[in-house]
C-alpha positions as CSV (number, residue, x, y, z in Angstrom):
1,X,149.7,136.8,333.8
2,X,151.5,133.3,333.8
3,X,149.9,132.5,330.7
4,X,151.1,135.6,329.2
5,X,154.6,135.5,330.2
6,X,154.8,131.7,329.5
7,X,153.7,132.2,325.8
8,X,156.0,135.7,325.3
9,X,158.8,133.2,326.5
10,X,157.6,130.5,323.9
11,X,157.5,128.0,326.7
12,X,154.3,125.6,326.5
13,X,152.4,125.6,330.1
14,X,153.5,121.8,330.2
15,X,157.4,123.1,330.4
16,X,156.5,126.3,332.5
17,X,157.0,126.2,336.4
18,X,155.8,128.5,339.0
19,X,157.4,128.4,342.5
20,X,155.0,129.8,345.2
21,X,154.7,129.5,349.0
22,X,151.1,130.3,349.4
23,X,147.8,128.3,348.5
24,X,147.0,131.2,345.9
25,X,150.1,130.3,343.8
26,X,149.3,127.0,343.2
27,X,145.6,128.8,342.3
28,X,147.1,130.7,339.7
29,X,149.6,127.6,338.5
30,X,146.3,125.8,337.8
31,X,144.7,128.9,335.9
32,X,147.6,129.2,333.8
33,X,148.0,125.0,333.4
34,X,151.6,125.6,334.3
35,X,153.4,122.9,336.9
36,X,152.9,124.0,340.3
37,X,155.9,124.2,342.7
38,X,155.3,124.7,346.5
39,X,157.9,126.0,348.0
40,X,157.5,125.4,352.2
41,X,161.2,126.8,353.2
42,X,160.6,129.5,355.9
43,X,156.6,129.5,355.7
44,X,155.3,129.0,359.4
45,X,152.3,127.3,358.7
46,X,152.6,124.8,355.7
47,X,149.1,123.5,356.1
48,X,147.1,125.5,353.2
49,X,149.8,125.4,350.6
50,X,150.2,121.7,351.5
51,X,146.1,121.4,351.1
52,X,146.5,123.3,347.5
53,X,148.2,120.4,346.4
54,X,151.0,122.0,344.4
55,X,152.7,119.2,341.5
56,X,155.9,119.1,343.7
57,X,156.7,120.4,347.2
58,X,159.7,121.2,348.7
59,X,161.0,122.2,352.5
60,X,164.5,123.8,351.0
61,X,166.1,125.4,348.3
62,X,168.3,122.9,348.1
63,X,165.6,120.3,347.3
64,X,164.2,122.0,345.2
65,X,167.7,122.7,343.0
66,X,167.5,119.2,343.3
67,X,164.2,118.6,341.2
68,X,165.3,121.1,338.8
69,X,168.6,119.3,338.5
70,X,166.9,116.1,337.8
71,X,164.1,117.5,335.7
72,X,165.7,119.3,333.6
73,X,168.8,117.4,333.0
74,X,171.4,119.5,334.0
75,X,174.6,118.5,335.4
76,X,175.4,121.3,337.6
């Protein structure tokens, strides 16, 4: 399904990012060879999505805003 939706958008996996908060997401990041993003904002229990080890991890939003900031160049 990422794949899919990745090539519709014309993005290459390498430029495709999928924010999840479980250990399955970053499962199905690495299926579809598209960056994995934890995201560990209002989980309980971090330890399996920490142990998935997603590309980047972040404990808020604004954090991860952040990364996309930075990563992406923007200036706002």
């Amino acid at each position: 399904m990422l794949f899919g939706a990745a090539s519709k958008a014309g993005a290459s996996p390498r430029e495709t990012y999928h924010v999840g908060d479980q250990s399955q997401d970053t499962e199905a990041s690495r299926g579809a060879h598209v960056i994995a993003v934890g995201s560990a904002w209002g989980c309980t229990d971090t330890a399996d999505l920490k142990a998935s080890k997603p590309d980047v991890l972040f404990s808020s939003v604004e954090q991860l805003r952040e990364y996309f900031r930075s990563e992406l160049d923007l200036k706002n």
